[in-house]
py3Dmol code that shows the C-alpha trace and the ligand (Angstrom):
import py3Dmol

protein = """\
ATOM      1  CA  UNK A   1    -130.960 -76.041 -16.543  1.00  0.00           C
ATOM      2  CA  UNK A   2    -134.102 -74.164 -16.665  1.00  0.00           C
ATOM      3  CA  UNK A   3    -134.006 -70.976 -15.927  1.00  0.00           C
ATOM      4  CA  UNK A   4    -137.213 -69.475 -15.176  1.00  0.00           C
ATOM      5  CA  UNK A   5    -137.770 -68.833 -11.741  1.00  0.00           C
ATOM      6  CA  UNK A   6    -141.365 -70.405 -10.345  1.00  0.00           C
ATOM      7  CA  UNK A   7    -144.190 -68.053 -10.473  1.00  0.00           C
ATOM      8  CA  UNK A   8    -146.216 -69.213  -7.974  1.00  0.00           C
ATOM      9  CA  UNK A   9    -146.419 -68.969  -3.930  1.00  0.00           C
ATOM     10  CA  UNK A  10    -149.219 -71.240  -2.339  1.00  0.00           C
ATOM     11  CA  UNK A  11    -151.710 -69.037  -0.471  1.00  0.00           C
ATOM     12  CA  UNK A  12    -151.107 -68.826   3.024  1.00  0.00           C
ATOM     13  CA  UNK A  13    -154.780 -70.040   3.381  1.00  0.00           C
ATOM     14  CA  UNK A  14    -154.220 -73.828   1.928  1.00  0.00           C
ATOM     15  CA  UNK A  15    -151.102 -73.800   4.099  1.00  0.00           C
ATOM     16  CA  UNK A  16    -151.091 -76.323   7.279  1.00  0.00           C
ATOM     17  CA  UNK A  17    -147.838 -75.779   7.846  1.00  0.00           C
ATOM     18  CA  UNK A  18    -146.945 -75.054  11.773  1.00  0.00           C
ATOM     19  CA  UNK A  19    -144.044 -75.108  13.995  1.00  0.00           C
ATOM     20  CA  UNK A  20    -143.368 -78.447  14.995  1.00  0.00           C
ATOM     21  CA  UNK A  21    -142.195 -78.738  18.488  1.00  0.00           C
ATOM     22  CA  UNK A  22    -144.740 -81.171  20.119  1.00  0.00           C
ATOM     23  CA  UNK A  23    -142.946 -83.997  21.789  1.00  0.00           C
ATOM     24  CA  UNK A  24    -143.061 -87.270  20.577  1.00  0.00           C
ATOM     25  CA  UNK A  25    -145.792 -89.388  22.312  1.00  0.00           C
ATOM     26  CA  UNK A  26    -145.715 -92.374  23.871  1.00  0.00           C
ATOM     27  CA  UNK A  27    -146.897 -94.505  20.864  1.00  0.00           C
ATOM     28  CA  UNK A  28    -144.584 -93.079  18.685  1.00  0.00           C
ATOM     29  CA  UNK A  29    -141.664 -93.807  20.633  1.00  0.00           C
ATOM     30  CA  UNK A  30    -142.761 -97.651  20.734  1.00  0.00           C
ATOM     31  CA  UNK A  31    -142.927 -98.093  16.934  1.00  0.00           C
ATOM     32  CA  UNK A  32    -139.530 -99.682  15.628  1.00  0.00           C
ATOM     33  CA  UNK A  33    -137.523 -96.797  13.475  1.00  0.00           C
ATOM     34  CA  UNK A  34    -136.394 -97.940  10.022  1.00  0.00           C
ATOM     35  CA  UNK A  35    -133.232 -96.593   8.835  1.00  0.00           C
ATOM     36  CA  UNK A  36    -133.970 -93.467   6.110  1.00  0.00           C
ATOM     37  CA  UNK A  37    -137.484 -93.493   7.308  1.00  0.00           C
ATOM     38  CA  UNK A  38    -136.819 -89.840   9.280  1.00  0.00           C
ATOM     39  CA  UNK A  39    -138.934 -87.186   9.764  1.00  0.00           C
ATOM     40  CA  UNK A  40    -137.775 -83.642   9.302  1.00  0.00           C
ATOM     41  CA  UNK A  41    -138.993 -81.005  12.068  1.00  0.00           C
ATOM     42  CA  UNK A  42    -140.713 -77.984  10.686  1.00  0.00           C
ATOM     43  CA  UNK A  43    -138.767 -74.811  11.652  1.00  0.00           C
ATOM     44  CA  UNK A  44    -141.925 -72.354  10.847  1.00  0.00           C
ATOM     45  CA  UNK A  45    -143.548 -73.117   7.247  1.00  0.00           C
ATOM     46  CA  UNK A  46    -140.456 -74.986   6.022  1.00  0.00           C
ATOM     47  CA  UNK A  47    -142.264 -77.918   4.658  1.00  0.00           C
ATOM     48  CA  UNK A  48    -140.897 -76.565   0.841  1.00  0.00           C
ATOM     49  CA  UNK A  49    -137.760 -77.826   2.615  1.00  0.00           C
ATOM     50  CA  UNK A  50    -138.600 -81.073   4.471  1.00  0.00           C
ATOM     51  CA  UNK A  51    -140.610 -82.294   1.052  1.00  0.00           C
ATOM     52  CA  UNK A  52    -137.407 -81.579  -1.114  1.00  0.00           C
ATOM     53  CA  UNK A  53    -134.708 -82.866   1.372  1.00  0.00           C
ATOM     54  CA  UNK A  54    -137.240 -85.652   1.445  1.00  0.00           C
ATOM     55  CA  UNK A  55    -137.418 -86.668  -2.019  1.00  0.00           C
ATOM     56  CA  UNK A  56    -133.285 -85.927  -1.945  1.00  0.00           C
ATOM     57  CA  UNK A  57    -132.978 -88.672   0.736  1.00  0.00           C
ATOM     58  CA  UNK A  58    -134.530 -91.470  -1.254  1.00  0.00           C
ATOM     59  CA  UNK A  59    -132.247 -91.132  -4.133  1.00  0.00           C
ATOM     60  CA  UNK A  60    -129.770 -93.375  -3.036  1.00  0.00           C
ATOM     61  CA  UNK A  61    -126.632 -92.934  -5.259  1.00  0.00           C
ATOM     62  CA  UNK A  62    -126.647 -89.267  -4.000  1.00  0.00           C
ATOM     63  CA  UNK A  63    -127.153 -90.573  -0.050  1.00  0.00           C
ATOM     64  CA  UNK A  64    -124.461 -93.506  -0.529  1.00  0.00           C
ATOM     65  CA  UNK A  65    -121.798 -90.608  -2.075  1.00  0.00           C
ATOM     66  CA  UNK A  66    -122.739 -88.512   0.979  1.00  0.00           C
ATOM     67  CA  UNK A  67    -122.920 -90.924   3.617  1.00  0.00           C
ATOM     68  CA  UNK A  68    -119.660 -93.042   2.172  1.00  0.00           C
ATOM     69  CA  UNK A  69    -117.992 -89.652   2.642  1.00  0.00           C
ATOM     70  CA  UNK A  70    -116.593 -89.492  -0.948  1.00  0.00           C
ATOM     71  CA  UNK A  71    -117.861 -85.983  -1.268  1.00  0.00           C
ATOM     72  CA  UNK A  72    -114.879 -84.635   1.255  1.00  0.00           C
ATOM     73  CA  UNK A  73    -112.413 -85.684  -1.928  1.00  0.00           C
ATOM     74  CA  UNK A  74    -114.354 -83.680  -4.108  1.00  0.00           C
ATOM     75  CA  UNK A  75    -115.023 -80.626  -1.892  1.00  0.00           C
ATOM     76  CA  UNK A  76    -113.646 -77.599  -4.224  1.00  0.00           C
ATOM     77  CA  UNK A  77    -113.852 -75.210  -1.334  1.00  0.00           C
ATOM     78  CA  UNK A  78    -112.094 -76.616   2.328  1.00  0.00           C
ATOM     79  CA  UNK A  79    -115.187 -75.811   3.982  1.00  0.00           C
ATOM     80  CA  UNK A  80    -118.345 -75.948   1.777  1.00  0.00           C
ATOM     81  CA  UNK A  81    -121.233 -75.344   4.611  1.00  0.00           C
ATOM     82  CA  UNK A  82    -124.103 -76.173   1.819  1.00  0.00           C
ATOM     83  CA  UNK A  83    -122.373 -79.359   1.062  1.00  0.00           C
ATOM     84  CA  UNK A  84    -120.938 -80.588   4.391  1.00  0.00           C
ATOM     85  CA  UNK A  85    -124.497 -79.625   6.227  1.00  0.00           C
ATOM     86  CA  UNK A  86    -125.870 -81.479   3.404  1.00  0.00           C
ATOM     87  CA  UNK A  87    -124.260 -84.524   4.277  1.00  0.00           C
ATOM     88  CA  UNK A  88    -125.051 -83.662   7.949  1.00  0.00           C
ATOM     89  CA  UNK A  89    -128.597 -84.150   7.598  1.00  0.00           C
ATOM     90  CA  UNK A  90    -128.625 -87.671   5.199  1.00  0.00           C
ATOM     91  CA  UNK A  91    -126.671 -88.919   7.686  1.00  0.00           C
ATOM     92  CA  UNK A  92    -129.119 -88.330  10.602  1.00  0.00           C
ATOM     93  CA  UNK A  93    -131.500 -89.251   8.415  1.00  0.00           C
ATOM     94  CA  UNK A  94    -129.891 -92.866   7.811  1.00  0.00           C
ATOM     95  CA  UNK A  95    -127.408 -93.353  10.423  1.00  0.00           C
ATOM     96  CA  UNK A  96    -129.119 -91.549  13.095  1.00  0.00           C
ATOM     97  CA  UNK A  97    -131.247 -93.242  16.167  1.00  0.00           C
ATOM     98  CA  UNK A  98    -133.836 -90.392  16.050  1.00  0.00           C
ATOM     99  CA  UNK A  99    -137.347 -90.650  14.367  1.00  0.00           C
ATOM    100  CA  UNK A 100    -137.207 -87.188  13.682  1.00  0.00           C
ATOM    101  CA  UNK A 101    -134.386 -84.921  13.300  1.00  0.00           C
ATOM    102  CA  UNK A 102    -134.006 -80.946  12.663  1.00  0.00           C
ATOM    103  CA  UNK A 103    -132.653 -79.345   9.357  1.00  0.00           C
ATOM    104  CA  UNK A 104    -132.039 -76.188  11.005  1.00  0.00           C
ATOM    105  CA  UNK A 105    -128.015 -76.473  10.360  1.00  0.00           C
ATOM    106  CA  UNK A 106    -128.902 -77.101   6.807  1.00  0.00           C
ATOM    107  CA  UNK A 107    -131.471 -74.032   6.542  1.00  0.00           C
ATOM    108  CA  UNK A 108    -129.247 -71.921   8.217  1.00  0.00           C
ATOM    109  CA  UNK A 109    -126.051 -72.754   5.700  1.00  0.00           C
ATOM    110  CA  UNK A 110    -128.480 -72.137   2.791  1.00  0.00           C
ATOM    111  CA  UNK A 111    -129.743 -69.140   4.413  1.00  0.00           C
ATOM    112  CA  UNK A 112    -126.349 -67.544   4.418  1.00  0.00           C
ATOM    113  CA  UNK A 113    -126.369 -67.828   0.973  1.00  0.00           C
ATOM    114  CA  UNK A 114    -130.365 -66.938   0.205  1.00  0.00           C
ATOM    115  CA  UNK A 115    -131.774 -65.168   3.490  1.00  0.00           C
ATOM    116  CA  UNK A 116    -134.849 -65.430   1.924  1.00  0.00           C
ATOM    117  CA  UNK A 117    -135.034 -69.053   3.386  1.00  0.00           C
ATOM    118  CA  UNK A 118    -134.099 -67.610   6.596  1.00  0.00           C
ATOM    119  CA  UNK A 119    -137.405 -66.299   6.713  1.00  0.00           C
ATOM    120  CA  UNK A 120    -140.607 -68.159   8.355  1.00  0.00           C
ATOM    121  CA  UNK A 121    -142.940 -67.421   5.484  1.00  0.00           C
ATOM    122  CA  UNK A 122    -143.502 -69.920   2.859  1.00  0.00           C
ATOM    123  CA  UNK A 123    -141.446 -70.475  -0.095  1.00  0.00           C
ATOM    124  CA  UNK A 124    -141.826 -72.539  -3.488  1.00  0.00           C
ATOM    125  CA  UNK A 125    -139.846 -75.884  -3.403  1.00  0.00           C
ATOM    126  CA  UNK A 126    -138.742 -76.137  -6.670  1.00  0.00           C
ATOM    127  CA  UNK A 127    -136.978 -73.078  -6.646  1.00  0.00           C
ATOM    128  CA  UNK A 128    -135.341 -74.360  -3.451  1.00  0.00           C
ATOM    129  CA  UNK A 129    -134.308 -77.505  -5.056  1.00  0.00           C
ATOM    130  CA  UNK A 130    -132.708 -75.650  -8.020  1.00  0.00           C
ATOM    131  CA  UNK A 131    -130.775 -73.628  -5.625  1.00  0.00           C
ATOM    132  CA  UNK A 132    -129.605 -76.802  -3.446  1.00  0.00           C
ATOM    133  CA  UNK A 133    -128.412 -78.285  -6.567  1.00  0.00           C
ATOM    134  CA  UNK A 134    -126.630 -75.266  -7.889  1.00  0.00           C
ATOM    135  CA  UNK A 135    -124.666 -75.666  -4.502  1.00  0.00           C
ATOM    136  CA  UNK A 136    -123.640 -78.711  -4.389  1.00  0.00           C
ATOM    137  CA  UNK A 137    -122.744 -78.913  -7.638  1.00  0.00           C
ATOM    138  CA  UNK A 138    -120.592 -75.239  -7.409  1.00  0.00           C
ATOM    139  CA  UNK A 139    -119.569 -76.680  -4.076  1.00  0.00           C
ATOM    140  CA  UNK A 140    -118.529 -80.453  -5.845  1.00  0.00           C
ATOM    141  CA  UNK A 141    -117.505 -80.481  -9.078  1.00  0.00           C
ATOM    142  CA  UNK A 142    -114.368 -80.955 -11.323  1.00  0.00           C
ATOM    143  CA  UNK A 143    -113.073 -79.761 -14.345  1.00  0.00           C
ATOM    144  CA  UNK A 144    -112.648 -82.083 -16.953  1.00  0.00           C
ATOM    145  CA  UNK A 145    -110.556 -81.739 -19.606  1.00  0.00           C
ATOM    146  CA  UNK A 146    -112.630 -83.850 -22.416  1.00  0.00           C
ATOM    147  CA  UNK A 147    -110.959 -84.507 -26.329  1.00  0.00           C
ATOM    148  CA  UNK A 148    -114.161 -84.042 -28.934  1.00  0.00           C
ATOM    149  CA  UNK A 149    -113.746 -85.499 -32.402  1.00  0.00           C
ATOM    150  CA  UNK A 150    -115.108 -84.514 -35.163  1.00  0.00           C
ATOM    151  CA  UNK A 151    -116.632 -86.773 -37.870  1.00  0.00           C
ATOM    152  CA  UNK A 152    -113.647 -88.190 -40.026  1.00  0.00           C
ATOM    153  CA  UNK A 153    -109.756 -88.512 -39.763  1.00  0.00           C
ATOM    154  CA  UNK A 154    -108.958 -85.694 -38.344  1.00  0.00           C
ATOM    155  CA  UNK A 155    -104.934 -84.699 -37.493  1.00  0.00           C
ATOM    156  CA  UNK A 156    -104.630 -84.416 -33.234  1.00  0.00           C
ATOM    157  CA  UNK A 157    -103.844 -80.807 -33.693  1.00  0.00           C
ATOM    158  CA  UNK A 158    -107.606 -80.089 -35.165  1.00  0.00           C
ATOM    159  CA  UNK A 159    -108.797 -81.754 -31.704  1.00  0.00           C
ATOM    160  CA  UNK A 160    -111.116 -79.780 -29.566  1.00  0.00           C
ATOM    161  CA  UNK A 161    -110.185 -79.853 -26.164  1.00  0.00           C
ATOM    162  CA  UNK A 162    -113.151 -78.776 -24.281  1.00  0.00           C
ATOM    163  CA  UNK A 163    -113.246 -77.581 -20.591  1.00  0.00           C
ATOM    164  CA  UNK A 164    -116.211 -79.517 -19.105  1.00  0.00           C
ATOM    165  CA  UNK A 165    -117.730 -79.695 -15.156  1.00  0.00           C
ATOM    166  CA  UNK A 166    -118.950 -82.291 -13.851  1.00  0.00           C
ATOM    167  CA  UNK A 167    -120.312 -83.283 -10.417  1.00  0.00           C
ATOM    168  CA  UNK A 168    -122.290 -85.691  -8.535  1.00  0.00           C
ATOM    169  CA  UNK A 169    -125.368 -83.570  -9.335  1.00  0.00           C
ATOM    170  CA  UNK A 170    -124.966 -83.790 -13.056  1.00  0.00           C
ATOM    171  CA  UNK A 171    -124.006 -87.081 -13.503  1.00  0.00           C
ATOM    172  CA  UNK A 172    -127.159 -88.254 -11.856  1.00  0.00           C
ATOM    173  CA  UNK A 173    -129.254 -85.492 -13.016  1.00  0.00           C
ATOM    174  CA  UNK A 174    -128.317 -83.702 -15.959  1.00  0.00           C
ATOM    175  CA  UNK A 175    -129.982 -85.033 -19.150  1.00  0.00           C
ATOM    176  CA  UNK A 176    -129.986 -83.009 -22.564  1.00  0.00           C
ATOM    177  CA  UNK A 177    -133.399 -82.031 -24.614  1.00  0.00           C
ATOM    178  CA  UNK A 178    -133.470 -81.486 -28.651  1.00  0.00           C
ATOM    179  CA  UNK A 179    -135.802 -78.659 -30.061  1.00  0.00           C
ATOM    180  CA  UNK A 180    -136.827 -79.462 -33.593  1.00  0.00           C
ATOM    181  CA  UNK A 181    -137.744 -76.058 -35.438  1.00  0.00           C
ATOM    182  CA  UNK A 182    -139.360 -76.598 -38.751  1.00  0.00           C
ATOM    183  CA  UNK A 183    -141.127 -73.483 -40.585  1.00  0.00           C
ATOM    184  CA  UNK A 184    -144.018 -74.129 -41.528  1.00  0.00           C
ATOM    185  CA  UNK A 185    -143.745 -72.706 -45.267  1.00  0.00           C
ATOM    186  CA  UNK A 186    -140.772 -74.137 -46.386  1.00  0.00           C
ATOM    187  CA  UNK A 187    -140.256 -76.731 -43.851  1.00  0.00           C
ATOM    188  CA  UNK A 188    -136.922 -76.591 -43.510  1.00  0.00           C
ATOM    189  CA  UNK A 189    -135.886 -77.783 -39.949  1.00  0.00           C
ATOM    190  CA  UNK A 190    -133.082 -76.052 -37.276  1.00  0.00           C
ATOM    191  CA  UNK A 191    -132.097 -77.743 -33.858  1.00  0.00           C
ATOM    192  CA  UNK A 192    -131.233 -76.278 -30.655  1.00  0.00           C
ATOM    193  CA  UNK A 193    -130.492 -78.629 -27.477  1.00  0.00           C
ATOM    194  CA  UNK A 194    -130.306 -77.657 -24.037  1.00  0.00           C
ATOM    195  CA  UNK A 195    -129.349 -79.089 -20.922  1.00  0.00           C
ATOM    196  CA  UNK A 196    -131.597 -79.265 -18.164  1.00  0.00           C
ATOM    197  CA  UNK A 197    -131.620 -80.753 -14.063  1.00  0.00           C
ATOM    198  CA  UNK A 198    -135.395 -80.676 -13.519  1.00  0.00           C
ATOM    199  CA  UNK A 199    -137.966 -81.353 -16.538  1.00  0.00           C
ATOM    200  CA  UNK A 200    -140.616 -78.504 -15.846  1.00  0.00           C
ATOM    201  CA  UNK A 201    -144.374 -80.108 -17.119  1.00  0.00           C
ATOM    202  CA  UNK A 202    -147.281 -78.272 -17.810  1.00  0.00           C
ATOM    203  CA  UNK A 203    -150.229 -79.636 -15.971  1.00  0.00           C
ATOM    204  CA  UNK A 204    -152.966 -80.374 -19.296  1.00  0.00           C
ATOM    205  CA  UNK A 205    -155.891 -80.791 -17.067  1.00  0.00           C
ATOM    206  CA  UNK A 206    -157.511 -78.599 -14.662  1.00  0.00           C
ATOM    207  CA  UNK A 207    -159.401 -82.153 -12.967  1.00  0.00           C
ATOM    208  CA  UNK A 208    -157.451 -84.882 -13.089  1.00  0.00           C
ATOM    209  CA  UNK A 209    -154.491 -86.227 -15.031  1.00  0.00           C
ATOM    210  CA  UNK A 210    -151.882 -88.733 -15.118  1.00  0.00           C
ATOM    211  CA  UNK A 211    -147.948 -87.903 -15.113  1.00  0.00           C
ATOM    212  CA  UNK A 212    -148.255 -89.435 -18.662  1.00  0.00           C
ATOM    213  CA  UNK A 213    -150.750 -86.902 -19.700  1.00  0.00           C
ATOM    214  CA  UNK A 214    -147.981 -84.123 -18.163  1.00  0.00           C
ATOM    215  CA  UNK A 215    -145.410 -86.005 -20.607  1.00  0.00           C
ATOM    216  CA  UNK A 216    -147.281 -86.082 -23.123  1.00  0.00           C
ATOM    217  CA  UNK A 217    -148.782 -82.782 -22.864  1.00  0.00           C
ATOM    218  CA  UNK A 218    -144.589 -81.679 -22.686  1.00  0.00           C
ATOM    219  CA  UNK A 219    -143.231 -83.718 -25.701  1.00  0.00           C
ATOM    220  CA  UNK A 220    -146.451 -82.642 -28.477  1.00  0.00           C
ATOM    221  CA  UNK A 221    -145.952 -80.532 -31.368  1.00  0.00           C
ATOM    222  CA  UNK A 222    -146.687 -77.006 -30.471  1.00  0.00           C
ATOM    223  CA  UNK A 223    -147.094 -74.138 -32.934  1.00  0.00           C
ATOM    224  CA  UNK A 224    -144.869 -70.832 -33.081  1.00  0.00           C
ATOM    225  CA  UNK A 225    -147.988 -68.298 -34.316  1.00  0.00           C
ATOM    226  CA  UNK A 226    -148.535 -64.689 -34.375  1.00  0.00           C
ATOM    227  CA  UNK A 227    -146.292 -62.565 -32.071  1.00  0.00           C
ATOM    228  CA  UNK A 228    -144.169 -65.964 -31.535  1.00  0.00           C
ATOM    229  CA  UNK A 229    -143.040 -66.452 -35.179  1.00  0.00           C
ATOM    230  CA  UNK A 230    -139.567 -66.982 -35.891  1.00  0.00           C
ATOM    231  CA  UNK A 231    -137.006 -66.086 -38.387  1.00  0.00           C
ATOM    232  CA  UNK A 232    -136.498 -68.769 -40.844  1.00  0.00           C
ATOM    233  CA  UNK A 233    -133.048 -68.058 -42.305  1.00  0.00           C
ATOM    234  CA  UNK A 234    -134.227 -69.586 -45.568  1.00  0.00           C
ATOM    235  CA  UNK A 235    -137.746 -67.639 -46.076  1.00  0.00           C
ATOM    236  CA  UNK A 236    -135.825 -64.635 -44.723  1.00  0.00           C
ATOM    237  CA  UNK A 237    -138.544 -63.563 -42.927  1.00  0.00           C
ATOM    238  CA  UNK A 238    -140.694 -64.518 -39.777  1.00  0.00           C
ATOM    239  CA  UNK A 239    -142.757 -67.743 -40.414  1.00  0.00           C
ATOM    240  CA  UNK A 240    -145.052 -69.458 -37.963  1.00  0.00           C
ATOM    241  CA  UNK A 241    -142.932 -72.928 -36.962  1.00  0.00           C
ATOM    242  CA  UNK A 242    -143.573 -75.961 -35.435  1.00  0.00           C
ATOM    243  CA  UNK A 243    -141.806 -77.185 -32.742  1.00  0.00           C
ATOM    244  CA  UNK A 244    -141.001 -80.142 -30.825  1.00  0.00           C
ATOM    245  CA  UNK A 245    -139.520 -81.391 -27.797  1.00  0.00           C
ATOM    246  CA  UNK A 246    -137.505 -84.909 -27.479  1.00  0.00           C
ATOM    247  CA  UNK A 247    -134.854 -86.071 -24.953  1.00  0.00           C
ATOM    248  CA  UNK A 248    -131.614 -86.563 -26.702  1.00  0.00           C
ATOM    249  CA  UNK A 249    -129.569 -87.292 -23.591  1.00  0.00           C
ATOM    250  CA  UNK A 250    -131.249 -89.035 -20.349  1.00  0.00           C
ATOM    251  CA  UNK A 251    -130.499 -88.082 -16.905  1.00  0.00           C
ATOM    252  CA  UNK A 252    -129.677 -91.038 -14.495  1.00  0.00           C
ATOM    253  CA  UNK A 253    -132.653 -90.292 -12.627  1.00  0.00           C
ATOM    254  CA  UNK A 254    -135.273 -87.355 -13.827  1.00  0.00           C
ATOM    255  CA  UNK A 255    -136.634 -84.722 -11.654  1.00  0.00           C
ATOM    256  CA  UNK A 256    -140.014 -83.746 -13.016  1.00  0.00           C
ATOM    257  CA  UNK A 257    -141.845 -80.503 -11.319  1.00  0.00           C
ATOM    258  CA  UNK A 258    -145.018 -80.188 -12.221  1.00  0.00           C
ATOM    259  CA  UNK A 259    -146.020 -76.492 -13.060  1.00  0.00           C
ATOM    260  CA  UNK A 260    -149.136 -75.660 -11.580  1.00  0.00           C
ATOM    261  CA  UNK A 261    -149.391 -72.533 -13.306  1.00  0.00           C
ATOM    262  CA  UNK A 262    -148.345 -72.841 -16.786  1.00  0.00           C
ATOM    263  CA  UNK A 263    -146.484 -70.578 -19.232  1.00  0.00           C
ATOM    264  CA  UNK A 264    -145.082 -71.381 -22.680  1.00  0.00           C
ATOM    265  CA  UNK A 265    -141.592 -72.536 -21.974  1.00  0.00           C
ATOM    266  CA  UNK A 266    -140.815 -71.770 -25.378  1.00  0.00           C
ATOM    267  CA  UNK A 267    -140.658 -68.502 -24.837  1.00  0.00           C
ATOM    268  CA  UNK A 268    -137.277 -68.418 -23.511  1.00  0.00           C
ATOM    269  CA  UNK A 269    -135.766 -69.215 -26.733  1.00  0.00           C
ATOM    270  CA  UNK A 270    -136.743 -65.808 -28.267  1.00  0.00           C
ATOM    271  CA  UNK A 271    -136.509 -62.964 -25.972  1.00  0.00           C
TER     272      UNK A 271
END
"""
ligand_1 = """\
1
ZN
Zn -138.909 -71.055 -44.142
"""
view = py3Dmol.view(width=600, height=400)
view.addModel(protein, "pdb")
view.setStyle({"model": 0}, {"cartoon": {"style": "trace"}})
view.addModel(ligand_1, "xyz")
view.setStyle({"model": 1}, {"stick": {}})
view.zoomTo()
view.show()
């Protein structure tokens, strides 16, 4: 998973967000209600929440193992709130008659957790989603006992028997990247993977840009210079190095969050 935290907060000044507590007019009740096709009510600036719970509620391997119920089996804890209000509010959402129903159980189980979504200020949505996911997947998952084989015959005893978790959240969203590290003098090459929930893209363009352009922008060749040299272990000292990005394992479905700020997600490699 990535582990830098957002950076930015939207100013309060771009922010439309209001408590919604109007009552539904007249027209509104006349228009036929498709099932999934829910509102959220705003609870004071939540719309971080209603946008990700949103985008949650279309996915719908994750609704169908809420909704079907499966995810009581796999509760680790007998009462998960994060998890249980989770499935709370996709069921409203699909099952329920309303046009617009209220996450406030939902907040509020979070909320014990992270008060700072208690609070009626604004908060970043990806760093919302990362901490919904981390929940349901503490709150969901199951140890798997998994036999790794090295290349060859190898006798049973020389087996690695590797503890591994695994949940609804990263079976459909847990994919694998490969760094390529090549120095630059002697081009020799090193590789580091890490796993990841939510692809983090820079944003190349100040104007206008395609989510192709944020790909591409992700996956180019980037050089290590200056201050951000590494240690090549065969020039012994610190060389500028190239590196690149690829997906060596693909999520079921990708989250991609589009940094509007961005910073050199190398970086995290070296310090
Ligand atoms: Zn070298």
């Amino acid at each position: 998973m990535l582990s830098f935290p957002p950076t930015w907060r939207p100013h309060s000044a771009e922010c439309t967000d209001h408590y919604d507590n109007c009552p539904v007019n007249e027209a509104e009740e006349n228009q036929p209600h498709f099932q999934g096709v829910t509102g959220l009510r705003n609870l004071g600036n939540t719309c971080y929440m209603n946008a990700i719970l949103q985008c949650l509620s279309s996915i719908s391997p994750l609704v169908e193992y809420f909704l079907s119920g499966k995810y009581i089996t796999a509760l680790q804890k007998e009462c998960s709130e994060v998890a249980t209000a989770f499935a709370y509010v996709m069921t409203d959402m699909w099952l329920g008659d309303s046009e617009c129903v209220s996450p406030e159980i939902f907040r509020s189980a979070l909320g014990n957790l992270y008060p700072a979504f208690m609070k009626k200020t604004q908060q970043d949505a990806q760093e919302f989603l990362i901490y919904v996911l981390n929940e349901l997947h503490e709150a969901l998952k199951k140890y798997h006992r998994r036999r790794s084989y090295e290349k060859g015959s190898i006798p049973r005893c020389c087996r690695k028997v590797i503890a591994n978790e695994s949940s609804i959240i990263t079976q459909l969203f847990e994919g694998q990247l490969n760094y390529s590290f090549m120095c630059l003098k002697c081009e020799s090459c090193t590789y580091k993977n890490e796993v990841f929930t939510v692809l983090s893209l820079p944003i190349p363009s100040e104007y206008e840009c395609s989510l192709q352009d944020c790909l591409q922008s992700f996956f180019q060749q980037d050089t290590l210079a200056w201050n951000n040299q590494i240690h090549c272990s065969f020039c012994e000292t610190k060389q500028e190095t190239a590196v690149r990005a690829s997906i060596s394992k693909a999520p079921k479905i990708i989250i991609f969050h589009l940094k509007r700020y961005g910073f050199w997600h190398f970086v995290r490699f070296f310090f």
